[in-house]
C-alpha positions, -999 to +999 in steps of 0.1 A: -104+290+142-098+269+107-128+258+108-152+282+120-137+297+092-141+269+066-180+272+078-178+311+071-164+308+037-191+278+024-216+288+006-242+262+020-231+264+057-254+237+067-241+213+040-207+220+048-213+211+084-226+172+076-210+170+049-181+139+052-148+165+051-168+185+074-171+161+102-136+145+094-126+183+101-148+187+136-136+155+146-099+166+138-099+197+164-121+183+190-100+165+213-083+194+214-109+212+228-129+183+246-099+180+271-124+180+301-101+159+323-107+133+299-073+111+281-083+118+247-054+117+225-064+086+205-093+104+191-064+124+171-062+098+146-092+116+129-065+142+116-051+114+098-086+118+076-080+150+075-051+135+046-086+127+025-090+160+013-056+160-003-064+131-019-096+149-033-071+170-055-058+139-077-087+141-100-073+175-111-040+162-114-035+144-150-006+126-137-030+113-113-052+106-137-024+083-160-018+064-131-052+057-118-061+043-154-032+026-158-037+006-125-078+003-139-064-013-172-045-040-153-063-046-128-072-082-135-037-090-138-025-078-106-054-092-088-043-129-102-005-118-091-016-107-056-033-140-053-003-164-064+022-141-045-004-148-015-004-187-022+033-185-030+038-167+006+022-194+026+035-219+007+072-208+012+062-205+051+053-236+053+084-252+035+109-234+055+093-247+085+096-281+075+131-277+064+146-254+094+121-260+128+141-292+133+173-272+135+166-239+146+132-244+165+138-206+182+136-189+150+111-209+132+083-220+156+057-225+136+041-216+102+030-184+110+066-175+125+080-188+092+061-163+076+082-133+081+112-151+064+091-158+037+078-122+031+116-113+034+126-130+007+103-128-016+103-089-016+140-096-018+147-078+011+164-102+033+167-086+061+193-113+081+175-118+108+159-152+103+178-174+075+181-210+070+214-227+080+205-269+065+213-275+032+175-285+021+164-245+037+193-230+018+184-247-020+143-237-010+154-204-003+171-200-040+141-215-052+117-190-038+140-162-042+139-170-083+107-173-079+103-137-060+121-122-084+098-135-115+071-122-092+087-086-084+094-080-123+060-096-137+037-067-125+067-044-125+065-049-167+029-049-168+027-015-148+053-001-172+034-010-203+003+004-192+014+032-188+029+039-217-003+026-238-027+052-214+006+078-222+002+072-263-036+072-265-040+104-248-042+133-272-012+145-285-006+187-267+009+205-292+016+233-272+053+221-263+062+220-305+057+262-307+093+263-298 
């Protein structure tokens, strides 16, 4: 019904129709009505796109708006922070390896399997489940972990002071000083 009435209330019908957040909206509601004896639940996911037309109401937003050109400013520098957390990540799944798949081959069986520790701790997270018991694993791990941390606040800074130079060249509203 929502969208025969989104189709009545356009003022180019036909546009509305092929238009992309027209058919992400058609594709929404019809497995619901293409049941047919058909399993077609996984086409659901298309409401998920459904989620783009909220997104379509940030450019009206000036919050929004701060944020996006705050990321836009920065931008180079947390593309070169993605890539040496990325390097860092691998490189901290391999060393683990080396250090704990002697000792605890179960938890660390290869690289790749090393990897999850390594994402754990440098998020800081540390979930528990996976941690080094050799004396070599446990001095890497403060390593990386000082190192996470360096990596965690870097950006963290950066983000913070872009935004507040896009928040102090924006023009000043005046309309809060009337008081």
């Amino acid at each position: 019904m929502e969208y025969l009435l989104r189709i009545y209330a356009a003022e180019k019908k036909k546009s509305f129709i092929f238009s992309f957040y027209g058919i992400i909206d058609l594709l929404a509601i019809l497995p619901f009505y293409l049941t047919l004896g058909f399993d077609l639940r996984s086409l659901r996911v298309f409401r998920l796109l459904r989620l783009l037309r909220i997104l379509k109401l940030g450019r009206y937003n000036v919050a929004m708006n701060r944020l996006i050109n705050t990321f836009q400013s920065i931008k180079q520098e947390l593309v070169i922070f993605l890539i040496l957390i990325s390097f860092l990540l691998y490189v901290s799944g391999i060393g683990i390896y080396y250090f704990e798949n002697p000792v605890q081959p179960e938890s660390f069986k290869s690289v790749f399997h090393s990897l999850w520790w390594a994402v754990a701790t440098l998020t800081t997270v540390g979930y528990g489940d996976v941690y080094p018991v050799t004396l070599g694993g446990r001095l890497f791990t403060f390593v990386i972990l000082m190192i996470g941390l360096g990596l965690i606040s870097v950006p963290t800074g950066l983000i913070a002071s872009a935004l507040t130079k896009v928040i102090a060249s924006e023009p000043a509203d005046d309309d809060h000083l009337d008081d």
